[in-house]
C-alpha positions in Angstrom: 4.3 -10.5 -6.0 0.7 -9.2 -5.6 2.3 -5.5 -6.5 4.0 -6.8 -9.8 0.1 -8.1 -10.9 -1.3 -4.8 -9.8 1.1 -3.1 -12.0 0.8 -5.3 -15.1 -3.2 -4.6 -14.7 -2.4 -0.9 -14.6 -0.3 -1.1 -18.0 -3.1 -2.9 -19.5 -6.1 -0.8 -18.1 -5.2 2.1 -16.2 -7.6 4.2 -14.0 -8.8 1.2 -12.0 -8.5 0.4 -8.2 -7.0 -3.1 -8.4 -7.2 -3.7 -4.8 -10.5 -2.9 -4.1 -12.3 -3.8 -7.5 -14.0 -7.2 -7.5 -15.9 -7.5 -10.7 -13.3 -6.4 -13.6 -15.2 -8.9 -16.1 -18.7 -8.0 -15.1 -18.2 -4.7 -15.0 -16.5 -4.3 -18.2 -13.6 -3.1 -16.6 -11.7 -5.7 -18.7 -12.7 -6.8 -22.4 -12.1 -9.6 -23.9 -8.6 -8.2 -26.0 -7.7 -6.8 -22.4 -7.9 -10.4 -21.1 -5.5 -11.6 -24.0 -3.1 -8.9 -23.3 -3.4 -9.7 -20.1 -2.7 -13.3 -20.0 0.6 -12.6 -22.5 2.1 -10.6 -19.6 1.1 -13.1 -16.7 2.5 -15.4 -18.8 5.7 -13.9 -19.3 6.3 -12.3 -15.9 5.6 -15.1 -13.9 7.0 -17.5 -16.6 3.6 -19.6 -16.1 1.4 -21.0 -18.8 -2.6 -20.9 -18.0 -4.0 -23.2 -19.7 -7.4 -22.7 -21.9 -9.7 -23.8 -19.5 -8.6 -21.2 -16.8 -9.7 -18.1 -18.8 -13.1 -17.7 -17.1 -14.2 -15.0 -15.2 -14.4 -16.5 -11.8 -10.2 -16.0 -12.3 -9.9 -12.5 -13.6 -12.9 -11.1 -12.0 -10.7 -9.3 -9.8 -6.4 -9.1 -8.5 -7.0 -11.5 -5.6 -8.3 -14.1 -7.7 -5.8 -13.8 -10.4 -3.3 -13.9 -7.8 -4.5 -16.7 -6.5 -4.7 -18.5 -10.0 -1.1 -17.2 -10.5 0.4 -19.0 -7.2 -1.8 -22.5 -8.0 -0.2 -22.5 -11.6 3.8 -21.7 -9.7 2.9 -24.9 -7.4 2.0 -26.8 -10.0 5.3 -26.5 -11.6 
């Protein structure tokens, strides 16, 4: 599952190592209309919704942590 993230990121803003990069936000790896885009295809892929309040940066700052967002939202189904 952690490959299917990595290759959504890659659609979405190629050129970066998503398994070593920890500070996509920070760094401005990832804007703000990356992070909707982004959020669209989580959505959709992993046929999750994340909610409002879970669109911070300690969640996207990097794959691990969106990952890890990504399996707490499937257990919470």
């Amino acid at each position: 599952m952690m490959e299917k993230l990595i290759k959504i990121l890659e659609e979405i803003q190629p050129g970066i190592d998503y398994h070593t990069c920890e500070h996509l936000i920070d760094d401005h790896y990832l804007n703000s209309l990356a992070i909707l885009a982004l959020v669209a295809e989580l959505e959709e892929a992993y046929d999750i919704v994340i909610p409002a309040v879970e669109i911070v940066p300690d969640n996207f700052n990097c794959a691990q942590q969106m990952y890890a967002l990504i399996t707490k939202l499937l257990e919470e189904e």
